[in-house]
C-alpha positions as CSV (number, residue, x, y, z in Angstrom):
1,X,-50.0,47.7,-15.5
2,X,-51.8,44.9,-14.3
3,X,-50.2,41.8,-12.7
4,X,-51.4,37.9,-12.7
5,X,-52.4,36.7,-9.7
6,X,-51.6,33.0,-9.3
7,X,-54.0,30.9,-7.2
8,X,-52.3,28.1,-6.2
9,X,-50.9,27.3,-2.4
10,X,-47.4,27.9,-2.1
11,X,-45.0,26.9,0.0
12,X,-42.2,28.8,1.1
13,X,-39.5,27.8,3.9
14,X,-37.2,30.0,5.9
15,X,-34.7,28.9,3.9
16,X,-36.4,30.2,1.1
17,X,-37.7,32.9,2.7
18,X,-33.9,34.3,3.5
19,X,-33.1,33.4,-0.4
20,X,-35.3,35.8,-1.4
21,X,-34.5,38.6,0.9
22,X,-31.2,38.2,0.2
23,X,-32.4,39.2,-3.5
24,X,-34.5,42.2,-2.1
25,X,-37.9,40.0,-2.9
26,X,-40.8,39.0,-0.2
27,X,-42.3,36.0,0.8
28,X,-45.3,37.3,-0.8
29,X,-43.4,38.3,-3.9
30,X,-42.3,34.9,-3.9
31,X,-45.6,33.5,-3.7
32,X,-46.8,35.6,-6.5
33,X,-44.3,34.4,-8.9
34,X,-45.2,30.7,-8.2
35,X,-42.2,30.2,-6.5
36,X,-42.2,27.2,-3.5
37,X,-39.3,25.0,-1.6
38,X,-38.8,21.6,-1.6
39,X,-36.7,19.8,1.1
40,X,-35.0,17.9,-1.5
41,X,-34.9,18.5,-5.0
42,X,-34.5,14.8,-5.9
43,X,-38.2,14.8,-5.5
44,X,-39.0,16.7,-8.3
45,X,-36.3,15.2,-10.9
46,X,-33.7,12.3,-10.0
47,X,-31.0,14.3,-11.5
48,X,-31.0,17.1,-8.8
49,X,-29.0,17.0,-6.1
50,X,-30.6,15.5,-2.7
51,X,-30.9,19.3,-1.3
52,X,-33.1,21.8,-0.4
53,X,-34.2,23.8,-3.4
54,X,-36.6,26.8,-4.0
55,X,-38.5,26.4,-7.4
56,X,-38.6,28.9,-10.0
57,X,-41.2,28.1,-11.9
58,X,-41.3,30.1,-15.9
59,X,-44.7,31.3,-16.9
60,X,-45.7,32.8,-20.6
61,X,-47.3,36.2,-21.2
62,X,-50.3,35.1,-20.6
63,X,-49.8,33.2,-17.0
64,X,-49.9,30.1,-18.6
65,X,-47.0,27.6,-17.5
66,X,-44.4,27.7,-20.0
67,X,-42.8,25.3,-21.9
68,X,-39.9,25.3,-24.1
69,X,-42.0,22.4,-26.5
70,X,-45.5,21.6,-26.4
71,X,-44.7,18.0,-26.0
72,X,-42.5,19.0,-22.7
73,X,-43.4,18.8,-19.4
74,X,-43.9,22.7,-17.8
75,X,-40.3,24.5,-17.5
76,X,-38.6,25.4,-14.1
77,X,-35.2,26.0,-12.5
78,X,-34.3,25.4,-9.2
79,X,-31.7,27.3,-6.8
80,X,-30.0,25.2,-4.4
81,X,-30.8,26.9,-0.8
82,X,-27.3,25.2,0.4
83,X,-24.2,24.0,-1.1
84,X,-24.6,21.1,-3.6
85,X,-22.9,18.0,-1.9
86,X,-21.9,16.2,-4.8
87,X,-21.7,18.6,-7.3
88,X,-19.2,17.7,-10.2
89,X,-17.5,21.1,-10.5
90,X,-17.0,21.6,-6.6
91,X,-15.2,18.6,-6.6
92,X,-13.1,19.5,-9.3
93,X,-12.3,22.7,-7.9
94,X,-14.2,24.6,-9.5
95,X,-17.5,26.8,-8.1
96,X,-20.5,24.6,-7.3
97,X,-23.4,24.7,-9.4
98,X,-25.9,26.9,-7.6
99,X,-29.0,26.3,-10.5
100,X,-30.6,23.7,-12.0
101,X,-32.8,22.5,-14.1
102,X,-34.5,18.8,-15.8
103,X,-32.7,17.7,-18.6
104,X,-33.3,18.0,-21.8
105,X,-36.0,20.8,-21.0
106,X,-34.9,23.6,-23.4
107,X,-34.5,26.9,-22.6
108,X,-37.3,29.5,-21.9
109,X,-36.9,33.7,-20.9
110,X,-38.5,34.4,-17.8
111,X,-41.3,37.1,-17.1
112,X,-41.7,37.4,-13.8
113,X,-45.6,38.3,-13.2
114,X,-45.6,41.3,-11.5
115,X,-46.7,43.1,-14.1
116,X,-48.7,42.9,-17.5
117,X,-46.5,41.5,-20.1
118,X,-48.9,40.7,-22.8
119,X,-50.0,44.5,-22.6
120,X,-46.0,45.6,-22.8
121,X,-45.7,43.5,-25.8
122,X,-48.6,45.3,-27.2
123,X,-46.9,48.9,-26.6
124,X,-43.7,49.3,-28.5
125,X,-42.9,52.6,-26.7
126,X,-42.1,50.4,-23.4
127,X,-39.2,49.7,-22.0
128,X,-38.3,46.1,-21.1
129,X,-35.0,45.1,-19.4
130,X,-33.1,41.7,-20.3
131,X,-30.9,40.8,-17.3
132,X,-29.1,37.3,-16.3
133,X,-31.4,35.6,-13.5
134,X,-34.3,34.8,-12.4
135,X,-34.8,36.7,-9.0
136,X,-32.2,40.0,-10.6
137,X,-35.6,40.0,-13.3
138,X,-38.3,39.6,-10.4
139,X,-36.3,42.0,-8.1
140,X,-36.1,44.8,-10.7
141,X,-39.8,43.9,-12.4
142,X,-40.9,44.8,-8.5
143,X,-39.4,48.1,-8.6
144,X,-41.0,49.1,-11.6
145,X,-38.7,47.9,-14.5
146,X,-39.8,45.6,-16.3
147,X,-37.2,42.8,-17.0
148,X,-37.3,39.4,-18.9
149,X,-34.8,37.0,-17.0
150,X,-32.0,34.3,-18.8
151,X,-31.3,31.6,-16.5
152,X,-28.3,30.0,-16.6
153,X,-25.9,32.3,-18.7
């Protein structure tokens, strides 16, 4: 299967870069997804949390970025690459949000493009996996399964 290429610069920290070994991924895996840190996430949207993040940017079938609504801004999670500070559930005692994403952005499946999706959906007779994360789906899309990934279930 064929795989899109994406041909922007990214950017990718140590921080990041141990984050996705962690999850069995490369740097250049990483890179290949669209994937990039940011020192602190507050940069990209108020709302986040004033730590380092790495981006997980969702892209359709086709490459394109996705978006939940075409009126909506292109969809993305983040993974905090530390422990949220001031996270609300970590200070109630409960375990601290490790994902995020803008408000009010939907929700979109993510198909990590390693491989050729619009030709899978064009072939019936292929398998496709459904798993819960975003680096599970680009981990086992790597090693030859294809997997669509739900963030934040």
């Amino acid at each position: 299967m064929g795989k899109v290429v994406r041909l922007q610069k990214v950017n990718i920290d140590a921080t990041g870069a141990a984050k996705l070994e962690s999850s069995g991924l490369t740097v250049e895996q990483g890179a290949e997804l669209g994937m990039y840190t940011v020192a602190n996430a507050q940069t990209l949207d108020a709302q986040f949390n004033a730590e380092p993040a790495l981006v997980l940017p969702y892209f359709d079938i086709d490459g394109r970025p996705m978006r939940a609504h075409k009126a909506w801004p292109d969809f993305y999670r983040i993974r905090y690459l530390g422990e949220p500070k001031h996270d609300f559930a970590a200070a109630s005692g409960g375990k601290a949000s490790r994902y995020s994403q803008p408000r009010n952005t939907g929700v979109c499946a993510y198909f990590p493009g390693l491989v050729d999706w619009k030709g899978l959906a064009a072939d019936a007779t292929e398998p496709v996996l459904i798993t819960e994360g975003e680096l599970k789906a680009a981990k086992a899309t790597a090693e030859g399964f294809p997997t669509i990934g739900l963030g934040g279930v």
